[in-house]
C-alpha positions, -999 to 999 in steps of 0.1 A, spaced: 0 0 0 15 39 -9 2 65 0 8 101 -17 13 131 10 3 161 -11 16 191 12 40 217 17 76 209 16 91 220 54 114 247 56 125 274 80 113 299 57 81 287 70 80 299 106 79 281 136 40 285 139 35 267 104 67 246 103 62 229 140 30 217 133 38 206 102 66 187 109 51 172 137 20 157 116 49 143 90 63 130 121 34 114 133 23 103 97 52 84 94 50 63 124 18 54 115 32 44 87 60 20 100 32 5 126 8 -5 96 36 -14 69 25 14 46 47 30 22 41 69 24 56 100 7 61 132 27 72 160 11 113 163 15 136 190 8 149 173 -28 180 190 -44 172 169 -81 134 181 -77 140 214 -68 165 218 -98 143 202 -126 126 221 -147 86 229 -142 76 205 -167 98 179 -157 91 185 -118 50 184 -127 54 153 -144 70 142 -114 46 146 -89 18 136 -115 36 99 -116 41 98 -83 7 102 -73 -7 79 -103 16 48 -85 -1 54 -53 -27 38 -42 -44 67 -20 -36 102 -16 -35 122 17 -36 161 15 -19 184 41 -35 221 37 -9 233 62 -5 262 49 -29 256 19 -13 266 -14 -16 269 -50 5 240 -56 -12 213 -28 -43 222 -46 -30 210 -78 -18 177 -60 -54 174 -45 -68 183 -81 -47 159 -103 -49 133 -75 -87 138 -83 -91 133 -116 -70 99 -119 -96 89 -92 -70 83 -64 -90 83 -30 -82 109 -11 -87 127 28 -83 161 31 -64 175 64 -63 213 76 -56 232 102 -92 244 118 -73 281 112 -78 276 75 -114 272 57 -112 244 33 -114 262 -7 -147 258 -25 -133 239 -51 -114 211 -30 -154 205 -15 -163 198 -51 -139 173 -62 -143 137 -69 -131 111 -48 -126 129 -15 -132 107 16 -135 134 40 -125 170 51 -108 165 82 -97 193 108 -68 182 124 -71 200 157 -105 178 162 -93 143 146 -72 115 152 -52 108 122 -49 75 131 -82 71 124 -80 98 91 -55 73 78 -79 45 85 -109 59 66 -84 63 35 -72 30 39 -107 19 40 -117 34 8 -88 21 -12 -99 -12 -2 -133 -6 -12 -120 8 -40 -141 38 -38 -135 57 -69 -125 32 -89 
């Protein structure tokens, strides 16, 4: 099972208020991870990423998220770009839970897309049990 972490990419350009929370969820997302035997991609600081070119790096992220099986969106701090990942994620039909901050309301659009499991305010969930409704649907193959 892989699982696609569409989010931000942690750095100290960030600020302690958005980066610690941030990095603590990653954190946590990854044990999760190692307890179920999961395979999940957080977003890294890549040199070779950050140095392709736009096309190459979209095409990138667009295969990366077709070979997962599920997709799990971090709108911490919501931006253009995770709402791409959430949108292309979408429309190859990859299951996906969406997680934010209860400081941000969740975009219009993000409501409207296929395939979304759940909206998911991380102050008032478990994400043990966020990761379990995604797991869920890919086994039911919801969206499929």
């Amino acid at each position: 099972m892989r699982i696609y972490v569409a989010g931000v990419v942690p750095r100290d350009s960030l600020g302690e208020w958005l980066l610690i929370p941030l990095l603590q969820l990653y954190g946590e997302l990854e044990q999760i991870a190692a307890e179920r035997k999961i395979e999940v991609l957080i977003p890294r600081v890549n040199p070779d990423l950050e140095s392709m070119h736009p096309e190459e790096f979209v095409k990138v992220l667009k295969d990366e998220i077709i070979k997962s099986d599920g997709v799990l969106t971090v709108f911490h701090p919501p931006t253009v770009a995770v709402g791409f990942e959430a949108h292309f994620a979408s429309t190859v039909g990859k299951p996906q839970a969406i997680v934010l901050s209860k400081s941000w309301l969740p975009p219009r659009f993000l409501v409207a897309l296929p395939c979304i499991i759940g909206i998911y305010v991380i102050e008032d969930q478990n994400l043990q049990q966020i990761v379990s409704n995604l797991l869920a649907a890919i086994q039911h193959r919801v969206c499929v």
